[in-house]
C-alpha positions in Angstrom: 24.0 -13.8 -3.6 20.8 -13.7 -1.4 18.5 -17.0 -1.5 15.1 -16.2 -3.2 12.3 -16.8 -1.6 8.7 -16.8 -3.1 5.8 -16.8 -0.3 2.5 -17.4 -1.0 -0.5 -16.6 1.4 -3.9 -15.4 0.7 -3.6 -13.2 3.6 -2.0 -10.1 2.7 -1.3 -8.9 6.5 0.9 -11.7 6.7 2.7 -11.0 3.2 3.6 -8.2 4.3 4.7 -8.9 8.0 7.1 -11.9 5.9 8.8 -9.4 3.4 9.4 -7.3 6.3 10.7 -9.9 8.6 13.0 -11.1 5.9 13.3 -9.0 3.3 17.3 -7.9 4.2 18.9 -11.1 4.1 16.6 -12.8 1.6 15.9 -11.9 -2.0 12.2 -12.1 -0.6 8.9 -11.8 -3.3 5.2 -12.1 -2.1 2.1 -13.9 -3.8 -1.3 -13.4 -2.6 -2.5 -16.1 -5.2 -1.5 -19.0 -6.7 -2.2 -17.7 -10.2 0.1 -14.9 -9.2 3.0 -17.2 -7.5 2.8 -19.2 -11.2 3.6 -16.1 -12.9 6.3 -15.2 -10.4 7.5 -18.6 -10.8 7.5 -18.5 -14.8 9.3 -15.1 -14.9 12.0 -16.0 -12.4 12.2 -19.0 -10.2 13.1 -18.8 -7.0 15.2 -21.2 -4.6 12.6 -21.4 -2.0 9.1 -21.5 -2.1 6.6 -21.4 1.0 2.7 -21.8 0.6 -0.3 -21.4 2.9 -2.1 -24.7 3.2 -5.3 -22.8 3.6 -6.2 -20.4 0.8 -9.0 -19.2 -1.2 -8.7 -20.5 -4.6 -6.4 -23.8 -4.1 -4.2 -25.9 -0.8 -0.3 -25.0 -0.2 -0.3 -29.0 -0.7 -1.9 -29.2 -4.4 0.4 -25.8 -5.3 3.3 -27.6 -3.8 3.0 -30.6 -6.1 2.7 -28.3 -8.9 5.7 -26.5 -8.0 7.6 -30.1 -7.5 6.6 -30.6 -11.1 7.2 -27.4 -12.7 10.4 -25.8 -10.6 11.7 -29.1 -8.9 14.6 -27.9 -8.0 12.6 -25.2 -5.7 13.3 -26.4 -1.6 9.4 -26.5 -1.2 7.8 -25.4 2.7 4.3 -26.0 3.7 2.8 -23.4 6.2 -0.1 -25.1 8.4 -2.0 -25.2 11.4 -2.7 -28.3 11.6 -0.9 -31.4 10.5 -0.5 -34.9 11.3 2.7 -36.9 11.4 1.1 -39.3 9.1 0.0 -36.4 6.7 3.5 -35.1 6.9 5.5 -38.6 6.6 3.3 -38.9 3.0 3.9 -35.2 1.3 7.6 -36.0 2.3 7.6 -39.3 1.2 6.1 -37.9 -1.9 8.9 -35.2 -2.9 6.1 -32.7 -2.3 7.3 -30.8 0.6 11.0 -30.9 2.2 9.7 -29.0 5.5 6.3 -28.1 7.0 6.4 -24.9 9.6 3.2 -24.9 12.0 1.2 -21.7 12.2 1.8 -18.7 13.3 5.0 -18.8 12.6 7.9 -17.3 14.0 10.8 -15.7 13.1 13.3 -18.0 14.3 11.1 -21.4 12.7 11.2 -19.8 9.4 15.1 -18.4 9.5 15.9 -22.3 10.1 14.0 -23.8 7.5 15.8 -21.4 5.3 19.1 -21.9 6.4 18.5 -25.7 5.9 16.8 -25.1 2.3 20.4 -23.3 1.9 22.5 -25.6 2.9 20.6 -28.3 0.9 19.3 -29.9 3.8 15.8 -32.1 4.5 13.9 -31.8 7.3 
């Protein structure tokens, strides 16, 4: 059974460069808003789930927190640009996030986070 992944990103360029990148060994599903990824969520959750810190209509952080609430069970990953250590010793320390990948992103970063969110493993 494939790991399902939800990724969320108000860009939709890099939706769709995601599904494609990992669409054949993850059960992969895109969201280009957080209204949508709560839907998403509610009708199936997934094992996985990777926001955007930067979007239009909310932060990968405050979506993050929701998800820890609603789906807490979900390995949660925080896409950013910019982070500090402090920033990212709090969000962990807070059982909002279990891995932050810096922006862009590449192929290899993500497969690794997913392989650890597999294998049940923190950052």
């Amino acid at each position: 059974m494939k790991l399902s992944v939800l990724y969320l990103d108000d860009e939709t360029a890099c939706l769709g460069v995601f599904y494609e990148t990992f669409e054949r060994e993850y059960d992969v599903r895109t969201a280009a808003s957080a209204d949508e990824a709560r839907r998403m969520l509610a009708e199936q959750p997934a094992d996985v789930v990777i926001s955007d810190q930067s979007m239009s209509d909310t932060t990968g952080k405050v979506f993050l927190a929701e998800v820890a609430e609603s789906h807490p069970s979900a390995y949660r990953v925080l896409l950013t640009g910019s982070i500090t250590a402090g920033e990212a010793i709090r969000e962990i320390g807070a059982g909002v996030v279990q891995a932050f990948v810096t922006k862009p992103w590449s192929k290899d970063d993500i497969y690794r986070v997913l392989e650890r969110a597999r294998a049940g493993e923190n950052l």
